[in-house]
Structures are given as C-alpha cells and as structure tokens.
N, C-alpha and C positions, 0 to 999 in steps of 0.2 A: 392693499397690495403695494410694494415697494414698488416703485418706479425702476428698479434694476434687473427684480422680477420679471415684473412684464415683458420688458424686452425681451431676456431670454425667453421667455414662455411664448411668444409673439415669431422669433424667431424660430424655435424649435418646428413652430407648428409649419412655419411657414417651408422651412426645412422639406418635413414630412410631403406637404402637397407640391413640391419642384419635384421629391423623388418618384410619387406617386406618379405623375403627368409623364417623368421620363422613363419610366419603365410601361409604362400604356404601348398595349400592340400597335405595332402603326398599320394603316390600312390600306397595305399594300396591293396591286391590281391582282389578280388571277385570272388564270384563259381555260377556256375549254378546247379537248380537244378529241374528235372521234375514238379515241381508241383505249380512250381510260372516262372510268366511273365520276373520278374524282377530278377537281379543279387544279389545275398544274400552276406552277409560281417561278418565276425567273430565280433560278440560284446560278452560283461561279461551285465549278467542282476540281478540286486538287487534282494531280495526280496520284499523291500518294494516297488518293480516296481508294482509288483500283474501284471505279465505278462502271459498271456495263450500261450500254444505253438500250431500254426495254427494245427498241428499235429496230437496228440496225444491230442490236448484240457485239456494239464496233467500244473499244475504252471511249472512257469518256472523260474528257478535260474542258477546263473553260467555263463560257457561260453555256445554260442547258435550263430545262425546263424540270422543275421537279415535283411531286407530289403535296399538295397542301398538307393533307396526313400522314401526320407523325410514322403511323406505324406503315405507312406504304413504300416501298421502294421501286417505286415505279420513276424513272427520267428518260427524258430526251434529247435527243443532239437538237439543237435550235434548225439544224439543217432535217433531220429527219420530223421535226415538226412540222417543216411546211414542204414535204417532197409531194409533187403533185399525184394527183390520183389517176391518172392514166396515163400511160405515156407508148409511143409507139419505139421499138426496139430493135434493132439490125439483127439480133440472134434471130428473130422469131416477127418474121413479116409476113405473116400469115394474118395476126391478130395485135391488136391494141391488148397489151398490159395493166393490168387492174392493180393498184394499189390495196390490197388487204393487210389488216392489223393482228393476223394470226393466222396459226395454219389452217386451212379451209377442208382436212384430213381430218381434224381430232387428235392431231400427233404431229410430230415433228416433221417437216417436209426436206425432201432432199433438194439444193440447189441445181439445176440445170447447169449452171457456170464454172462452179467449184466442184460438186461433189459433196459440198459436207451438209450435213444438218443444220435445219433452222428452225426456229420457233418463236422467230419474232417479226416483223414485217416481210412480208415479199410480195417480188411483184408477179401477177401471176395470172394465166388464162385458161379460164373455166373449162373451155374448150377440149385444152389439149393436155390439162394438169400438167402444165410450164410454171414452172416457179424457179426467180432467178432472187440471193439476197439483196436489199436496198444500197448495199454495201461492192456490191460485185455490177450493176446495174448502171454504175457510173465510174468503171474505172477508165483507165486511159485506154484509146487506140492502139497509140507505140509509146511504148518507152526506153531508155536507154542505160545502158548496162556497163560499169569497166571493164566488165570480164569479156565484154565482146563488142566487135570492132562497127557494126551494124544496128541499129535502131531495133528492138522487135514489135512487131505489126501482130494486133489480137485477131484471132481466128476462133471464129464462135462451133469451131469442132476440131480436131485433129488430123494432119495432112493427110492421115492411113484410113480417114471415113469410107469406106465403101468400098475399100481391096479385096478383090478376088482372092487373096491369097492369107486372108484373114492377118494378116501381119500388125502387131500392135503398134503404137506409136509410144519410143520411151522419154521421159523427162530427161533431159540431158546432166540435170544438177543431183537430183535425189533415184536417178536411174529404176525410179516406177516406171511400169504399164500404165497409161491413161485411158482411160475407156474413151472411144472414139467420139462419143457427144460433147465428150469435157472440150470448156473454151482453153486454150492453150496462144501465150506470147511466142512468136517463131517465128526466123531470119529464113525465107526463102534459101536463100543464097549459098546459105550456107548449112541447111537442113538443120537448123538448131533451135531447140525449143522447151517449155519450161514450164510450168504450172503457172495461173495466173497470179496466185496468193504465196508468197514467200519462197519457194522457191527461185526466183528470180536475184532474191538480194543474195541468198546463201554464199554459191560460188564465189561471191568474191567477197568472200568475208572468212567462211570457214571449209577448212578441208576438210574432203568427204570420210577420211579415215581416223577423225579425231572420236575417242568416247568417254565413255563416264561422264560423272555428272556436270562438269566443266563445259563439255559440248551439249549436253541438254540445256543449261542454263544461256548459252550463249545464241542455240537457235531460237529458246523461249524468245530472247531479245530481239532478236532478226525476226522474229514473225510477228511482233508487236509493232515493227519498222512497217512491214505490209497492211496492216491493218490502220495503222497511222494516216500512210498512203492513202489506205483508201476514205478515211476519215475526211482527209485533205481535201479528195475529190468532192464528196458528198458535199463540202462546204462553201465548194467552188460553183458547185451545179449550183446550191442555194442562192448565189447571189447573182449569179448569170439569169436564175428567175425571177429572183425582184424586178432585176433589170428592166425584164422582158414583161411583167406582170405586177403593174404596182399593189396586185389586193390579186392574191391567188382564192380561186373558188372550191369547192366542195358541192356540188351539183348547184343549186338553185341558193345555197345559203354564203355565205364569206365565210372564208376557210376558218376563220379563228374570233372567238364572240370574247371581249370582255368583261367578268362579272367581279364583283366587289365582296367584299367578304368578312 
C-alpha cells in the first residue's frame, strides 16, 4: 500500500468517526412533571410556532418545557411548570385552592373569573366546584387604562351582585350584560367597568362601530395583548416564588425530580 494511500484511507476513516461522534444524541437532562406521562425537556419556542401551553392554554414564547416524544405536543410555560399547588384566593375565602391538571368534570370546566371554558389547568375547590384559569388566578389588582383617567380596581363579582331590582351590570367597552359572579376591572368613581380579559385594551385602540374582517383581525391582536398580560403575570408570580421558596414542594416529594435519558 502506497504511502499516499494510506493517508487518505487513514483520513477518510478518521473523517467518518468525528462525524459519527458529532451527530451522537447529546444527553441532555429531562424533568418529570405531575401532569404529563412522559419526560418533559427545556426547549425555546418561537412565536411564529403559535404554540398553546397544555397549561394555562395561554401562547407560548420563549423558553418552555416540552415533550421528549416526538409525536406528543404536550409544553409548558416554565412559570406554569412550577405554579404551586394550593394557594389561598381573595375571590373565594371560604377555601384554599387546589391546583389540578385537568378538569375534574370529564369536560371542560367553566372559569369563575372570566366565564369561558377551560380544559387545562385550574385552580379549583372540591367543595364548592370553583374553578378559576391559572391564567386569570394571577392577574393584576388595578391596572391602568388611557382611555380612562382612574386606575381600575378588580372586583371578584359585579357592582349590581345582589340588586333587588335584578339590574344587570354592562361592560362599558363591548356593552355585554355580565353575569353578576363574573370578576370585572371598575372605577368606583366613576361607575366604569370592563371585562377582566381584553376588553380592557379594546377601547382605546378600536372603535366600537368598526366591521368586517379588518376589525376581526385587529381585535384577534388586542386579545392576544391580554393574554400576553396575563402570560407576564404568570411569569412574575413564578419568580416572586423562587424568591420566597428556593425548592417548591408537591406534598412530601420536590416539585420537579431529574432523570437522564
């Protein structure tokens, strides 16, 4: 064998086993985590993934926890990964709050806060079948609006709960009836008040007499601003809890076990 041979034969091979070694799965950590079968794995998610979080049902951006299997679409907001499992709640001081990881109906449960449907985490008591989203469970107290000159202060029912005279309470942006349980944002002062979830940014963004499909597209936007919001919060709660808890628990065991894979 020529000595020029070799070399390339020598190299080639050697070629082969650098590629071999860099295409090798690396052995990266995985976490378990109550509410899924399978091992979850730190991923970053676009936005233009348009990814929902099994969770909170809230978009999902950023880093997140996601499915080791391929064929699962199961992910988590990092913040709904570690939201604690009870918590006591100013709507509903009657009872501590149970963190569950699906509806405890068989079906989709109605929010206490909002109104709408959920079928992914909530926080809920057995008790009284109170189920509030993970997402609505931590928005803000007040927040503040350009459209109006006062701070609005959350009210975990509507000013008209318990009138004699059955008089409904309307949203002042999207001029619904609110059923008198629903949490509602509202200016004493000024008798002004609004849905807690998007309705709030609306008014001062789009007028109420604009249609077709221009105005559908543009409240889509505006309610994804709310959701955002509350995305924010979730993520705010999450690190006010490390703060306060350097190793969050799940009864008797550490909230989060890592395995190898």
């Amino acid at each position: 064998m020529s000595t020029v041979f070799f070399y390339i034969l020598t190299k080639t091979q050697n070629h082969k086993r650098d590629t071999m070694a860099s295409t090798k799965p690396v052995n990266r950590p995985s976490v378990r985590h109550p509410s899924h079968n399978h091992p979850l794995r730190v991923c970053k998610v676009r936005g233009e993934d348009e990814i929902i979080c099994s969770g909170c049902e809230l978009e999902l951006t950023g880093h997140a926890f996601k499915c080791t299997k391929s064929d699962c679409d199961y992910f988590l907001h990092k913040s709904c990964f570690d939201l604690p499992r009870e918590i006591d709640h100013k709507s509903h001081p009657e009872h501590s709050l149970t963190l569950l990881h699906s509806s405890p109906y068989g079906q989709p449960y109605t929010c206490d806060a909002c109104g709408e449907y959920g079928s992914g985490f909530t926080y809920n008591c057995s008790e009284c079948q109170y189920d509030v989203h993970v997402g609505c469970a931590f928005i803000p107290e007040t927040v503040k609006r350009e459209v109006h000159e006062h701070p609005l202060t959350l009210l975990y029912n509507t000013p008209c709960k318990g009138r004699e005279d059955g008089a409904m309470f309307i949203c002042d942006v999207c001029e619904e009836n609110m059923s008198e349980n629903l949490w509602v944002y509202y200016c004493k002062e000024c008798d002004y008040g609004t849905h807690v979830h998007s309705c709030p940014v609306y008014e001062a963004h789009e007028p109420k007499n604009r249609g077709g499909g221009e105005a559908e597209a543009s409240l889509e936007a505006l309610r994804m601003q709310s959701v955002m919001a509350a995305r924010d919060e979730l993520a705010a709660m999450h690190i006010r809890n490390q703060i306060k808890n350097s190793v969050i628990q799940f009864g008797d065991e550490p909230r989060y076990k890592w395995v190898y894979d």
